[in-house]
N, C-alpha and C positions, 0 to 999 in steps of 0.2 A: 213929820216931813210932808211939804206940800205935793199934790202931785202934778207932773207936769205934763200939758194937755196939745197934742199933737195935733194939728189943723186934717181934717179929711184930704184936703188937697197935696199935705206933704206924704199920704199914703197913695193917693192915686199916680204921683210922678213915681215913687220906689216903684209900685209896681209896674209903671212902664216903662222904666229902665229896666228890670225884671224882664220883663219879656223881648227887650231890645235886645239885652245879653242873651236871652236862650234864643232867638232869633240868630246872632250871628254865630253861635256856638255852634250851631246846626248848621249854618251858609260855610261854616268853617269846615265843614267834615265834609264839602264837598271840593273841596280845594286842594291841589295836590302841592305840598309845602312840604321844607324838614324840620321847621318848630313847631309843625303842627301840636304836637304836646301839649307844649309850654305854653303855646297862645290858647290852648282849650283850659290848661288848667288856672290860668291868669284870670279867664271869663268866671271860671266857678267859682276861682276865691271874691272878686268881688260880688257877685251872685251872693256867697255865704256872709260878707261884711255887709251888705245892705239886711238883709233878713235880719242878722244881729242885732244888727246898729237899731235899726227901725220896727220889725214888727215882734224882734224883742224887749224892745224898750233898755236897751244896754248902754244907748247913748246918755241917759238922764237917770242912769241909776248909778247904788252907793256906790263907795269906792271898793269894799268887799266884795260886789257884782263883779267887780272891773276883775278885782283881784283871784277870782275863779276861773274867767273866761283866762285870763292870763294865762293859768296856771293847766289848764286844760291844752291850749297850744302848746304851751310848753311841752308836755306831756307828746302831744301829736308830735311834732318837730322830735322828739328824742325818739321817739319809734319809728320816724320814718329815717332818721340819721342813721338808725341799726340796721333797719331793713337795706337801706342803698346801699351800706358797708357791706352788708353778704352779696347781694345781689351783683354789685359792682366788682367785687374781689376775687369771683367764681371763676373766673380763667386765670387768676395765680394759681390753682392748684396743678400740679404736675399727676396724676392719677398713674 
């Protein structure tokens, strides 16, 4: 399998979106919002999809790469489903 050769210049743009996102993540915490959250955690996940994609080389690899990464959210997404279920559910109990 050939390998596939990434130009330096499509690494120097990630990583200044890279730092545009951890730039505004940080302008974000000083903002007084009620999706603060969700707009932080929105910043990370693509944060985490450029690293993958890019200076993992995930974008250009086999289909079995694809099919771990897959399988690993998977996994993430089912633990965080359980955790929200307890967490969310804690004032149905009558103690």
């Amino acid at each position: 399998m050939a390998q596939h050769v990434i130009p330096p210049r499509t690494y120097y743009c990630v990583f200044a979106a890279l730092i545009a996102l951890t730039l505004l993540t940080v302008g974000l915490s000083f903002i007084e919002m009620e999706s603060h959250i969700a707009v932080g955690l929105a910043f990370g996940a693509a944060k985490a999809l450029l690293v993958v994609l890019f200076f993992m080389h995930l974008l250009h690899s086999q289909r079995m790469t694809w099919l771990v990464a897959g399988a690993g959210l998977f996994w993430l997404a089912i633990m965080l489903v359980l955790t929200l279920s307890d967490y969310l559910t804690r004032a149905w109990l009558a103690y």
